[in-house]
N, CA, C and O of each residue as an XYZ file, in Angstrom:
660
protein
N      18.041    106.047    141.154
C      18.150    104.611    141.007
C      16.795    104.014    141.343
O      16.092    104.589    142.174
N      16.418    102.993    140.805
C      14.958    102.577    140.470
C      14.990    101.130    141.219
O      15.175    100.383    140.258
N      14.927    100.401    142.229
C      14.644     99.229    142.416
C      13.599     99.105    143.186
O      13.134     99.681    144.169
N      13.141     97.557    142.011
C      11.648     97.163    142.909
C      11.834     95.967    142.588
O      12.813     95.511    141.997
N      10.487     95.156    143.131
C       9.861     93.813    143.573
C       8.606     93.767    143.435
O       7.966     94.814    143.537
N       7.880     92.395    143.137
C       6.898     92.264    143.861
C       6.343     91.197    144.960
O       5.244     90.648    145.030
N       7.718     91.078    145.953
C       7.344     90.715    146.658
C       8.745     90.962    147.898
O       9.878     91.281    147.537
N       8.348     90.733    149.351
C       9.197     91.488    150.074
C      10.627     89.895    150.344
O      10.452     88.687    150.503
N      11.569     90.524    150.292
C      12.457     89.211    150.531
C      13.665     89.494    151.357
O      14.554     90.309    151.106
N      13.566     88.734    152.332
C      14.907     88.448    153.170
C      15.413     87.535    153.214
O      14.920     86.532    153.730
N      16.453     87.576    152.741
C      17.537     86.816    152.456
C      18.029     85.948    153.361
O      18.273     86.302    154.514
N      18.258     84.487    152.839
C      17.900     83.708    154.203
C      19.674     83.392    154.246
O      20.368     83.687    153.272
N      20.151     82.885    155.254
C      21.209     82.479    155.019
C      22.177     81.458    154.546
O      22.208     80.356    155.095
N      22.785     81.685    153.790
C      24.109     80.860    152.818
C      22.861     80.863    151.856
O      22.472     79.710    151.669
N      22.124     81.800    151.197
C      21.300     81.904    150.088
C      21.552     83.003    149.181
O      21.154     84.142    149.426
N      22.293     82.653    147.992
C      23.061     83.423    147.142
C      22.209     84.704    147.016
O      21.017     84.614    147.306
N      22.697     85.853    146.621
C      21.890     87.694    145.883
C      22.713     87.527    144.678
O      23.921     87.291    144.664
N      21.903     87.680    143.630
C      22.310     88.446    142.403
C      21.902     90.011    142.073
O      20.751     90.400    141.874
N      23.060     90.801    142.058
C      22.298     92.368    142.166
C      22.555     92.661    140.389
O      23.573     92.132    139.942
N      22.014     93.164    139.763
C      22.415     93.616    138.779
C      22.402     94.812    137.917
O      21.509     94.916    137.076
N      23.316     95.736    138.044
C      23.514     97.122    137.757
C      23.301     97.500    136.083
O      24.249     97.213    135.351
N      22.340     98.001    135.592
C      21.801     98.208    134.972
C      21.822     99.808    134.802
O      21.278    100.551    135.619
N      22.623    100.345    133.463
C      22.314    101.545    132.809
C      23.550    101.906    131.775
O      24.623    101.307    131.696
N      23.161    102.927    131.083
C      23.806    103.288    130.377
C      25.062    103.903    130.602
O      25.114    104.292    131.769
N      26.442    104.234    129.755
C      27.561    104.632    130.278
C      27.243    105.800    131.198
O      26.033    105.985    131.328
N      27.954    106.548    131.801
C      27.685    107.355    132.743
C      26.650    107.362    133.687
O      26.572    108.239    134.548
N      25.779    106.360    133.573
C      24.751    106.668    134.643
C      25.351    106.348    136.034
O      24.704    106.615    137.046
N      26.381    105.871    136.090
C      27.132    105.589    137.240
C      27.224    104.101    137.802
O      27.248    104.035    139.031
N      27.267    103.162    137.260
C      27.266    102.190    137.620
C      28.536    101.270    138.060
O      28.333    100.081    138.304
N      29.391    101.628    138.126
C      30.510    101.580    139.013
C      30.563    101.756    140.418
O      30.863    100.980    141.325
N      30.143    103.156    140.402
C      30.204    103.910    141.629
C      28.823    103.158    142.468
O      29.037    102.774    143.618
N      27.404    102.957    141.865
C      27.106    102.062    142.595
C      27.288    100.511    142.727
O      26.771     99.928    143.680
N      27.788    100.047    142.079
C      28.562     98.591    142.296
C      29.654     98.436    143.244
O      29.851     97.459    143.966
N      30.578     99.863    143.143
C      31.327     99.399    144.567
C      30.596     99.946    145.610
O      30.796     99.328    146.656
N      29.868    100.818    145.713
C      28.900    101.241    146.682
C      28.390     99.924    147.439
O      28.806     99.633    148.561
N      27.381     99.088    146.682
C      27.204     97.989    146.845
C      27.473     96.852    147.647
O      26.891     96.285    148.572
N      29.102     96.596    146.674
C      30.025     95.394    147.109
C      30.404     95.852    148.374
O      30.409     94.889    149.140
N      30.785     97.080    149.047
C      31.022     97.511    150.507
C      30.055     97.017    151.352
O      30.343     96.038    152.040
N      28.390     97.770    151.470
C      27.595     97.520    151.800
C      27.002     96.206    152.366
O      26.382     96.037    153.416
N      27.424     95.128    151.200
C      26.534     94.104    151.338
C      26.674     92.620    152.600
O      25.972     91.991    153.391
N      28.166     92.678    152.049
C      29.111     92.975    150.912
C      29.167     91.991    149.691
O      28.402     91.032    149.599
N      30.023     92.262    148.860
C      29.432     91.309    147.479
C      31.137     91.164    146.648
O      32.057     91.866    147.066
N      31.318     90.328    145.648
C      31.732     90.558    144.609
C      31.320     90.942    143.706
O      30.224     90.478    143.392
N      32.164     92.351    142.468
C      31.913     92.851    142.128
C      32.213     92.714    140.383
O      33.269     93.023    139.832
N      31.364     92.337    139.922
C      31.901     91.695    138.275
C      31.840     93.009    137.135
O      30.920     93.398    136.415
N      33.006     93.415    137.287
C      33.149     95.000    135.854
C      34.361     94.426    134.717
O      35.590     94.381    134.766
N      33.214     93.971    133.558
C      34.070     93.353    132.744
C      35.206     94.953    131.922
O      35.922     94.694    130.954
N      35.176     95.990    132.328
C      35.616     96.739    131.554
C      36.864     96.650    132.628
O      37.982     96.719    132.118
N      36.795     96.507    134.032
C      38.383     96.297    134.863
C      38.998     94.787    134.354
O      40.184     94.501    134.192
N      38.258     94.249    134.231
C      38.992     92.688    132.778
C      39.989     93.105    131.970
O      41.163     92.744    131.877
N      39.261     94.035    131.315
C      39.488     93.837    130.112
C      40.752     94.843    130.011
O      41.660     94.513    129.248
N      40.864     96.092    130.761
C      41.994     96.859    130.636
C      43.199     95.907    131.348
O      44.337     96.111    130.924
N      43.069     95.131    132.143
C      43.605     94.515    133.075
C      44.494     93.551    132.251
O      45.661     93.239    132.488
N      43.694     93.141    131.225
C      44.306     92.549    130.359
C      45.090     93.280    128.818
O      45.648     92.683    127.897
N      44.915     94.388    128.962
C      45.657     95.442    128.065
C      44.863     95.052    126.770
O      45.533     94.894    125.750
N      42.937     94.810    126.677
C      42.913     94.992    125.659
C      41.578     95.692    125.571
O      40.760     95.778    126.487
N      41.412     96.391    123.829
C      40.717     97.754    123.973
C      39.225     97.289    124.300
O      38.665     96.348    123.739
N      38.528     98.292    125.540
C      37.540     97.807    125.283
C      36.340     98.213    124.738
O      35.229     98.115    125.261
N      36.643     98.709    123.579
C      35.346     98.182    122.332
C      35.429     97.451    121.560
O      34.827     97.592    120.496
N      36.433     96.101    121.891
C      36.508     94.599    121.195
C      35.214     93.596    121.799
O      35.252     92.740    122.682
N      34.207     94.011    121.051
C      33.093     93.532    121.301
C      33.870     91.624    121.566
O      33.564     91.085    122.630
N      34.452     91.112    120.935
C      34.028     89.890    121.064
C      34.537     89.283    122.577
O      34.048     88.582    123.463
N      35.966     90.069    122.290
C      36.123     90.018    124.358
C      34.953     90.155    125.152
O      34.153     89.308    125.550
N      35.007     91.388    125.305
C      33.701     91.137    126.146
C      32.975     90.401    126.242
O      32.710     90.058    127.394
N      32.222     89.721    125.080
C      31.720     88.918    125.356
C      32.030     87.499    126.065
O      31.111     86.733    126.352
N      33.304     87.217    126.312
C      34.053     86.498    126.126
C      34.029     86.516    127.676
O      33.354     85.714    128.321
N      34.961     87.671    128.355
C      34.676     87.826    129.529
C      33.475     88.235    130.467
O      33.425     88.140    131.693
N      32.456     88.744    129.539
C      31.046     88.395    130.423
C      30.438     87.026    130.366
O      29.497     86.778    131.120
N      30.978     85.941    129.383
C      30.330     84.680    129.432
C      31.564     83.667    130.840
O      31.338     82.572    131.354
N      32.726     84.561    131.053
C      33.509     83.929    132.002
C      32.933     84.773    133.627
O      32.677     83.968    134.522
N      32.820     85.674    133.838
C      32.331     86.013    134.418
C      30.784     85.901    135.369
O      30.525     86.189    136.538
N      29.801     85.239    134.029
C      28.681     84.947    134.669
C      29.179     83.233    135.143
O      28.396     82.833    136.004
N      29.954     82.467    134.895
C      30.491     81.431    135.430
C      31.099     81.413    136.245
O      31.082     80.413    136.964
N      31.939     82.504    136.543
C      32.082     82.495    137.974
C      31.141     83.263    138.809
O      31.356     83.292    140.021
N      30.257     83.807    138.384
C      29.198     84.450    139.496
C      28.226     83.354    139.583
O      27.856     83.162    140.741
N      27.617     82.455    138.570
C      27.070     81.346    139.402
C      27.720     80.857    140.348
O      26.988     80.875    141.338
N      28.904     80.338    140.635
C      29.744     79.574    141.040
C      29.791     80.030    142.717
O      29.890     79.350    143.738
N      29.692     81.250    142.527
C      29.250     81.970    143.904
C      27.788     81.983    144.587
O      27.460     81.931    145.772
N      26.923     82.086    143.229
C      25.624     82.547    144.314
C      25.466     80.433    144.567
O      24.851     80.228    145.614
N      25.784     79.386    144.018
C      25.611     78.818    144.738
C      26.509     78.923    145.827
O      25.675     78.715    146.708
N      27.612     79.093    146.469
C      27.553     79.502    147.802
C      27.578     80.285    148.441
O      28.442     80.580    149.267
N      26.574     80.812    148.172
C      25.762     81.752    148.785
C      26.203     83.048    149.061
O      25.854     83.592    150.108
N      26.987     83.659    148.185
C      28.025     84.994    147.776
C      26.748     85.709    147.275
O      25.774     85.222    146.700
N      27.087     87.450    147.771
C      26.614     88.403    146.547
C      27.218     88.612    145.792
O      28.381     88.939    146.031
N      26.657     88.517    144.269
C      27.653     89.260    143.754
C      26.644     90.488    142.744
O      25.415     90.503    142.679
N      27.194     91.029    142.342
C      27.085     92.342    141.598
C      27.643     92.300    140.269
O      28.795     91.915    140.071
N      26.840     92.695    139.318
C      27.339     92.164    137.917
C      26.858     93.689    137.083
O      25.700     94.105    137.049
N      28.022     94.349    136.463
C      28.159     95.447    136.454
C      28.106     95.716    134.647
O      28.562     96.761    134.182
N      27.593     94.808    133.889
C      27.644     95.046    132.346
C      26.806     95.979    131.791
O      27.127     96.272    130.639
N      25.715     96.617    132.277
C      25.085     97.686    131.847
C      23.728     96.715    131.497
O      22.713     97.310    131.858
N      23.481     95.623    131.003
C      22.330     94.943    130.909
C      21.599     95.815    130.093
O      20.797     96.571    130.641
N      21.764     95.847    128.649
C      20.994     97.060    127.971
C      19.230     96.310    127.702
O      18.120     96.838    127.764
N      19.582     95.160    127.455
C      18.270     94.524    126.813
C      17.946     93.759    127.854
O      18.717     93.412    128.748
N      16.350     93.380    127.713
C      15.651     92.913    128.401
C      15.791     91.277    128.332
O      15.790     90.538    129.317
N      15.872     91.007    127.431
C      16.387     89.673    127.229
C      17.466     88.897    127.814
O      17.424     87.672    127.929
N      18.407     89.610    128.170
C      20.105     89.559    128.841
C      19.503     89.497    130.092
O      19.610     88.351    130.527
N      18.591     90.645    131.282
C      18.072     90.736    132.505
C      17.481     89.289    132.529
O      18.290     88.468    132.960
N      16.643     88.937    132.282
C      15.930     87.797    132.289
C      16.582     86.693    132.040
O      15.841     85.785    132.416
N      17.497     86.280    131.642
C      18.131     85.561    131.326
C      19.146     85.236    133.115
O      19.155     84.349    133.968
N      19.735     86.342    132.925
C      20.706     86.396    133.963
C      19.870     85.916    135.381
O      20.308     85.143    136.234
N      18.510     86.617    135.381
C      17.390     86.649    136.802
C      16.885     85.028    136.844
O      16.657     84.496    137.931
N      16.732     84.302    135.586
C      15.894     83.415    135.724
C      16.851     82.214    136.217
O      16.338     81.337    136.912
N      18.258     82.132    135.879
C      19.573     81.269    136.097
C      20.025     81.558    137.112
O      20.700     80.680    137.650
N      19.838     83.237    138.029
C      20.273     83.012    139.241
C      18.883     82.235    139.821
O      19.204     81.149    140.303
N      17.816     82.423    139.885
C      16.860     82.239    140.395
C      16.830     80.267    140.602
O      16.427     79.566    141.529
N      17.368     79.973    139.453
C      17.335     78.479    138.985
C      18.512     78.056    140.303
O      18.787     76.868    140.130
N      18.918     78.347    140.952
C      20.207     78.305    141.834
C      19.919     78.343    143.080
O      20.627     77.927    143.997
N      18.377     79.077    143.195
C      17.980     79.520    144.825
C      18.415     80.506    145.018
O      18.082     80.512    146.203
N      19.076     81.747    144.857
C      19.024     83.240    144.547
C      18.464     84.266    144.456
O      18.029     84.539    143.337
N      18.273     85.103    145.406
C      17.144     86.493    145.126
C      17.940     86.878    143.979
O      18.901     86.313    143.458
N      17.282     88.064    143.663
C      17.892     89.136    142.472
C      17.033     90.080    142.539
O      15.803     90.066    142.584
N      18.249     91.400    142.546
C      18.067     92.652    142.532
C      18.407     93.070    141.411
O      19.358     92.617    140.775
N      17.506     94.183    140.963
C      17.812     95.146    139.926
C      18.135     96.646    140.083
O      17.316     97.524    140.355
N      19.289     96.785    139.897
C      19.540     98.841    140.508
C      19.554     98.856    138.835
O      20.385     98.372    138.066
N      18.215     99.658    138.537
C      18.614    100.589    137.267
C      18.774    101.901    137.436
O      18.217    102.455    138.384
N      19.389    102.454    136.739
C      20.311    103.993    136.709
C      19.599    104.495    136.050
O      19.596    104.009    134.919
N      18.707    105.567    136.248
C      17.840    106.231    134.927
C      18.194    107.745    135.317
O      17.810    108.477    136.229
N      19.421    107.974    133.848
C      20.036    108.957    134.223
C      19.739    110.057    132.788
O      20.164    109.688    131.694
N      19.066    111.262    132.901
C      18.761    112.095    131.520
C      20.328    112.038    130.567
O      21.412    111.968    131.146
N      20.219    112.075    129.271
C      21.060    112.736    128.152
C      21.811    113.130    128.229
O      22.926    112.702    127.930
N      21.413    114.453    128.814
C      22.395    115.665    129.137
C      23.694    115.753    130.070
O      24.665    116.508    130.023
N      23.227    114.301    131.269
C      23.687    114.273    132.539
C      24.706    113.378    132.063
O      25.858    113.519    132.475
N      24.324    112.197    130.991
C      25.309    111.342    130.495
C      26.528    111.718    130.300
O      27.595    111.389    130.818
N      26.109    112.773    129.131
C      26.901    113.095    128.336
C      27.836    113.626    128.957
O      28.939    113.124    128.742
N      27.768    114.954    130.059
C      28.361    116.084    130.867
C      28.909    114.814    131.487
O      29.701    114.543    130.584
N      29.069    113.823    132.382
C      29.787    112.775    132.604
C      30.778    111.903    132.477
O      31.671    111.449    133.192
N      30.286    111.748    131.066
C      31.137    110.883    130.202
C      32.435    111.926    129.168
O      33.323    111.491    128.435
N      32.186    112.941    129.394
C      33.226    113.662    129.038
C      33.873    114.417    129.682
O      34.747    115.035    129.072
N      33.670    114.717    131.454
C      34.536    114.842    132.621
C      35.178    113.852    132.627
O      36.387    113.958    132.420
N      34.644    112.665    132.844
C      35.669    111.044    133.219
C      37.066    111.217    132.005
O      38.247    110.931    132.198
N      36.526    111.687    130.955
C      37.402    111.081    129.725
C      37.947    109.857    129.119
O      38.767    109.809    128.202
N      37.390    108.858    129.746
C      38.208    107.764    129.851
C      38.692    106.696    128.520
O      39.643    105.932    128.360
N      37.623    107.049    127.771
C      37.313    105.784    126.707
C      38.169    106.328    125.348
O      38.242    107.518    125.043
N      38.802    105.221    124.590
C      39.562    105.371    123.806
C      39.148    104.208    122.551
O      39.458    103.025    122.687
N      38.605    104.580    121.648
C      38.318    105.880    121.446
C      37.325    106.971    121.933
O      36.530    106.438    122.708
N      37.145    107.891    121.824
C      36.068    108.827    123.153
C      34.692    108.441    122.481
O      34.368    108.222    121.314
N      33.894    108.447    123.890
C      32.348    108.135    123.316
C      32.007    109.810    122.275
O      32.408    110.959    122.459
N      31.479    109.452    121.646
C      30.697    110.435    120.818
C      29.426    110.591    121.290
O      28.815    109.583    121.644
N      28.901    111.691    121.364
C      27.760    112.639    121.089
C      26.630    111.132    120.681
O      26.018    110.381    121.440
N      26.721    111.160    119.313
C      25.923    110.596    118.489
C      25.802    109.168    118.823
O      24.789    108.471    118.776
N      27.057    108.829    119.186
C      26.928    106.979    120.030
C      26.097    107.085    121.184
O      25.312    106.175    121.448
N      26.175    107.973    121.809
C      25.527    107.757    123.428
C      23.806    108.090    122.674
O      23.163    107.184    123.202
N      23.117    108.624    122.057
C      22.208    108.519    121.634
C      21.632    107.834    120.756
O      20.474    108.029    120.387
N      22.684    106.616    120.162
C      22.197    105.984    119.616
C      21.959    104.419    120.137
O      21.269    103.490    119.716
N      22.908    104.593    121.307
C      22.639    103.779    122.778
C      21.583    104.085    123.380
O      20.806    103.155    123.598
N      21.353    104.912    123.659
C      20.019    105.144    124.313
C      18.109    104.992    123.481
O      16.940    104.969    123.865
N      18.909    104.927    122.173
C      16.932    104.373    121.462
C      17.441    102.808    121.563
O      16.470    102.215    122.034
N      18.289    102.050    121.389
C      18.588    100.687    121.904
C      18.777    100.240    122.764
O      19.351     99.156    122.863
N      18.323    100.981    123.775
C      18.721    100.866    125.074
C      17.098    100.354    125.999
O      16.219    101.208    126.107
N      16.900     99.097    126.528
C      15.245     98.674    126.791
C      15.004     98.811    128.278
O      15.150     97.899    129.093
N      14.651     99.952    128.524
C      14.317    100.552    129.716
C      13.292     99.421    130.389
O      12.341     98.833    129.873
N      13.880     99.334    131.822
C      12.773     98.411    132.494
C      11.399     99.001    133.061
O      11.350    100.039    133.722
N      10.372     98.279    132.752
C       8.975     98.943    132.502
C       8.437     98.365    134.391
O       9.229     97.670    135.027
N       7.200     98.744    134.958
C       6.644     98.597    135.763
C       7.056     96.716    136.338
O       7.605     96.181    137.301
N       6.248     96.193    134.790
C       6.312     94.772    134.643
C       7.524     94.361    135.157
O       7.675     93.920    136.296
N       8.614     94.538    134.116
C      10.025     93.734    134.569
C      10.444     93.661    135.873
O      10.792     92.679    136.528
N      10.314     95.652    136.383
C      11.165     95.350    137.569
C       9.887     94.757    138.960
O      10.154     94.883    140.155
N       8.590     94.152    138.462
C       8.327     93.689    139.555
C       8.350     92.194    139.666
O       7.644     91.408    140.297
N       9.571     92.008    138.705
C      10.316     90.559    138.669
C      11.224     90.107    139.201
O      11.777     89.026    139.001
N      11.547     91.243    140.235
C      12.779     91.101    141.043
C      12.796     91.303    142.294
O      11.813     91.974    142.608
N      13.602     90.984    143.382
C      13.302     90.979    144.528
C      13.861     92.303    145.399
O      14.920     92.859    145.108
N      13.237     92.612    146.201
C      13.641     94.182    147.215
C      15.129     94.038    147.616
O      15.655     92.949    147.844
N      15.704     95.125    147.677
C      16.984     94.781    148.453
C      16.520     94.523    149.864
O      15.508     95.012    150.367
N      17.481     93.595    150.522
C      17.759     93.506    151.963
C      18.365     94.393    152.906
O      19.570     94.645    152.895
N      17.525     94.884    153.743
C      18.302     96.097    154.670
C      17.945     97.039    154.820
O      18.583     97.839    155.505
């Protein structure tokens, strides 16, 4: 897991954290999001527990979207008072990070970035122990996720602030 800054920050109090879990399926981003939400402690935003929750499939792209645009409304809603929360969508593009960093930031909000930089091989062997997804990820999807997939460079992640602790 990859987090940086460029600059050192402690978190002052009733001053919202935005953490944001960043990687591809299997890189584990669950497991560190509740890792996390224990730790911090935080609320923990996994639009894929939404969405089963609501009995519907989730590779209905437009849900999702649907419930990550409800979701980042209620995670503002928190970091103004001064809640962590943890936002668990995989953040593939760089555009989405920045977006999300610059609106918590607009709030008075640190923000953290945990990216998962997890090899191919490790994905894959992962994502087909879990079994979970219906229909099953393919071979050929998880690699075709991964050349669309905009890895955070030196630059980005020294756009974000250190964890606390």
């Amino acid at each position: 897991m990859t987090v940086a800054s460029d600059r050192p920050t402690t978190a002052r109090r009733g001053q919202g954290c935005l953490i944001i879990v960043c990687g591809l399926p299997g890189s584990g981003k669950t497991t560190t999001a509740k890792r996390l939400s224990a730790e911090r402690p935080g609320v923990r935003l996994a639009p894929d527990e939404w969405m089963s929750a609501l009995d519907v499939n989730l590779w209905d792209s437009a849900v999702r979207q649907r419930v990550e645009s409800l979701q980042w409304v209620m995670a503002k809603d928190l970091l103004r008072v001064g809640a962590t929360v943890i936002i668990e969508w995989g953040t593939w593009g760089r555009d989405e990070r920045n977006l999300l960093r610059t609106e918590a930031r607009e709030l008075g909000s640190t923000v953290e970035l945990a990216y998962l930089d997890v090899a191919l091989e490790e994905l894959w062997r992962r994502i087909q122990a879990r079994d979970m997804e219906n229909p099953p990820i393919q071979r050929s999807d998880l690699e075709a996720w991964l050349r669309s997939f905009e890895v955070p460079d030196d630059a980005e992640l020294l756009r974000y602030d250190r964890p606390v602790g």
